[in-house]
C-alpha positions as a printed Julia matrix, in Angstrom:
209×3 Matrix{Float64}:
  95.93  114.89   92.09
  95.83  118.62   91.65
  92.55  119.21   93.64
  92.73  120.36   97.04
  91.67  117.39   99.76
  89.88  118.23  102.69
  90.46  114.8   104.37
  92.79  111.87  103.67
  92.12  108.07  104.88
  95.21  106.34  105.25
  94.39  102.84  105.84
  96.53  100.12  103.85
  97.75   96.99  105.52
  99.15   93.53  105.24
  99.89   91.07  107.8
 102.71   89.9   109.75
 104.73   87.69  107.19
 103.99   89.54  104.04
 106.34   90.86  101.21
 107.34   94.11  101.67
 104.85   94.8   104.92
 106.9    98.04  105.96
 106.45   99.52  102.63
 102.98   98.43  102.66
 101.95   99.52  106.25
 103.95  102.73  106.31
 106.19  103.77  103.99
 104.1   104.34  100.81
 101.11  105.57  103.34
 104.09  108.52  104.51
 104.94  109.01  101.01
 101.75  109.96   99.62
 101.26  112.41  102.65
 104.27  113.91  102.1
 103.72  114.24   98.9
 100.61  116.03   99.05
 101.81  117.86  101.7
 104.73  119.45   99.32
 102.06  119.69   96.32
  99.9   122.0    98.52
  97.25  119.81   97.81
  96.8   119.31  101.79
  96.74  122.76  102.86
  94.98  124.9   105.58
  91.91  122.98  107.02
  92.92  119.52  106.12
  92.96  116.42  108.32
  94.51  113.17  108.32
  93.28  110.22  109.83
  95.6   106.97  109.55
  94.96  103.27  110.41
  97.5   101.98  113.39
  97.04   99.17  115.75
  96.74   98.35  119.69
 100.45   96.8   118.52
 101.44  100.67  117.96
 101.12  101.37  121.42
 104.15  101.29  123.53
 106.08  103.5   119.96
 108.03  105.19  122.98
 109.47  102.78  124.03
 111.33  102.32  120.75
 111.68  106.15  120.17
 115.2   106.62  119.53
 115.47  103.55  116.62
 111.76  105.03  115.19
 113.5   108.63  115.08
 116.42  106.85  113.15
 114.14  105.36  110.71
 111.59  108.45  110.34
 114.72  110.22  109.22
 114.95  108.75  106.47
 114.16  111.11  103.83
 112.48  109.34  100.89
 111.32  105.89   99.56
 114.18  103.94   98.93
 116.45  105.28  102.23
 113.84  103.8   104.29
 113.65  100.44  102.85
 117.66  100.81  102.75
 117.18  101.68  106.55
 115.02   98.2   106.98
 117.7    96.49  104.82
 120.29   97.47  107.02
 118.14   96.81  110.82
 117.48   93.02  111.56
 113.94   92.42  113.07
 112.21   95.69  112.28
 110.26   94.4   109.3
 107.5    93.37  111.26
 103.8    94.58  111.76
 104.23   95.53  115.25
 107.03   98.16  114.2
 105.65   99.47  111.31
 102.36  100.49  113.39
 105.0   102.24  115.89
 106.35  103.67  112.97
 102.71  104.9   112.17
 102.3   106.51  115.97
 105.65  108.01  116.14
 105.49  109.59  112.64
 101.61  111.18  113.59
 103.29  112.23  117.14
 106.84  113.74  114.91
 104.7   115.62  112.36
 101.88  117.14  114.42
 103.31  120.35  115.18
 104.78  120.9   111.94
 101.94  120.22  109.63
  99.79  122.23  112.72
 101.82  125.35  111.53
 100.76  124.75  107.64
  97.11  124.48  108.96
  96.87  120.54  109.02
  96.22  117.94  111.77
  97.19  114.7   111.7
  96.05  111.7   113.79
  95.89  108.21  114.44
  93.76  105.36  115.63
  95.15  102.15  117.58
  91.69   99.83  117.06
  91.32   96.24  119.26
  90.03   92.93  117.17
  88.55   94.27  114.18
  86.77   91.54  111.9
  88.16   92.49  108.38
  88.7    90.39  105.57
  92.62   90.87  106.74
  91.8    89.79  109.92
  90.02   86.73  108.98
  92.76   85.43  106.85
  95.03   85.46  109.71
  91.89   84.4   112.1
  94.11   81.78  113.65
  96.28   84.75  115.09
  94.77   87.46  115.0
  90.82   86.72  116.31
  92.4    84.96  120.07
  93.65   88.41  120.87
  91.65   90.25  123.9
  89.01   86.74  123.09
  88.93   86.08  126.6
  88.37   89.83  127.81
  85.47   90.53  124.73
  83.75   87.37  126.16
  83.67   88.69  129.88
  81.89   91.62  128.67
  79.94   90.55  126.37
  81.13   91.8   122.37
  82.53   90.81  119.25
  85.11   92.11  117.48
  85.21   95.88  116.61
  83.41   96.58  112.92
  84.68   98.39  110.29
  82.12  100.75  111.31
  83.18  101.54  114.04
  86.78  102.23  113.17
  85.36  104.64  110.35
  83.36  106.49  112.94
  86.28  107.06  114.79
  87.99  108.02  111.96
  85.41  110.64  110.9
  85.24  112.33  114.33
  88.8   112.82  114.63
  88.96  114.16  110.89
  85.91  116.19  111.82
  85.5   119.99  113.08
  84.4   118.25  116.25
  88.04  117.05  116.65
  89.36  120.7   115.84
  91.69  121.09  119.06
  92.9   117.11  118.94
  96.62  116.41  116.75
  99.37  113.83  117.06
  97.22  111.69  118.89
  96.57  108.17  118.54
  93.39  107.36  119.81
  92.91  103.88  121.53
  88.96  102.07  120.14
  89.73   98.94  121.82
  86.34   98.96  123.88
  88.14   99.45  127.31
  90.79   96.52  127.23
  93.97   98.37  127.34
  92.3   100.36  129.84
  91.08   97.45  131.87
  95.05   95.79  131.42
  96.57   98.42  132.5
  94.65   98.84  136.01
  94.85   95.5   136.94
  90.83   94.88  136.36
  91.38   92.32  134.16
  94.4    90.65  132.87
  95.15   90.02  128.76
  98.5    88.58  128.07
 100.43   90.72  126.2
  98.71   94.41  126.85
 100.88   95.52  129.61
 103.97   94.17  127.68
 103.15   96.58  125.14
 103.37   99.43  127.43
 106.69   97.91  128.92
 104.94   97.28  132.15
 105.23   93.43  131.48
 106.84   91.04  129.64
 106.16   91.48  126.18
 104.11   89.24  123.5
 104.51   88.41  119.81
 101.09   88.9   119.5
């Protein structure tokens, strides 16, 4: 690719229990941005929008071992890096990976003229998510039937993805933006209580979810 892009979807992903699901969920997504980054080909006036998960949030938690790993310069020392960590192979920290990384490169691809961001999305009924429905579809079940919704669409997620990759988003980098219609939200101040959502933010004991 030789043609400057004005906006870049990042939005690969395999489930927990896949082959190579680091690689997959973030270290060929950073590989082609940094790539295009160094190729000029995302220059002044681009924007990045990337795919992470409600399981990203909480990345802080884990900041010093995600700072390790984000080190890693290239391709292979990062799946040397996963090689070499027990238990970090998994979906949960390759979507903190994801947060962290949009949170460590904000400021410096800000000073080349290009924003970065993220977004953390609920239950969204994808293809992915219906193979893994077993899993995946009970999560934040019992808080979309007290108000009243389904699952997030696609839609939706794009729409989010467009505004943040939009000139309406100009002043908004490094951020990962929560579309979880209210539950983290509703966790977190006690309004309504979902296993595993204050455990994410360390405020509880954690899930596997």
């Amino acid at each position: 690719i030789d043609e400057p892009i004005d906006v870049l979807f990042s939005c690969a992903g395999v489930a927990e229990g896949s082959d190579r699901l680091l690689e997959v969920n973030f270290v060929a997504q950073r590989h082609i941005i940094e790539r295009l980054v160094l190729d000029e080909v995302l220059g002044v006036g681009s924007t990045i929008g990337m795919i992470s998960s409600m399981a990203g949030i909480g990345w802080h938690l884990q900041l010093p071992r995600l700072l390790e790993f984000l080190a890693t310069p290239d391709w292979d020392t990062a799946v040397k890096w996963v090689e070499r960590n027990e238990g970090v192979a998994s979906y949960r920290f390759s979507k903190r990976a994801m947060n962290a990384y949009v949170a460590l490169r904000a400021m410096s691809m800000l000073e080349q003229g290009i924003r970065i961001n993220s977004v953390d999305p609920s239950m969204t009924d994808t293809p992915l998510a219906r193979a893994n429905a077993e899993r995946w579809f009970r999560f934040g079940a019992d808080y979309r039937a007290a108000v009243g919704l389904e699952p997030l669409a696609p839609i939706q997620l794009a729409y989010s993805l467009a505004f943040l990759c939009s000139a309406a988003a100009d002043g908004i980098t490094g951020t990962s933006l929560l579309v979880d219609q209210g539950l983290a939200a509703s966790a977190l101040t006690g309004v309504f209580d979902t296993p595993g959502t204050k455990g994410r933010y360390g405020l509880a004991e954690d899930s596997p979810t």
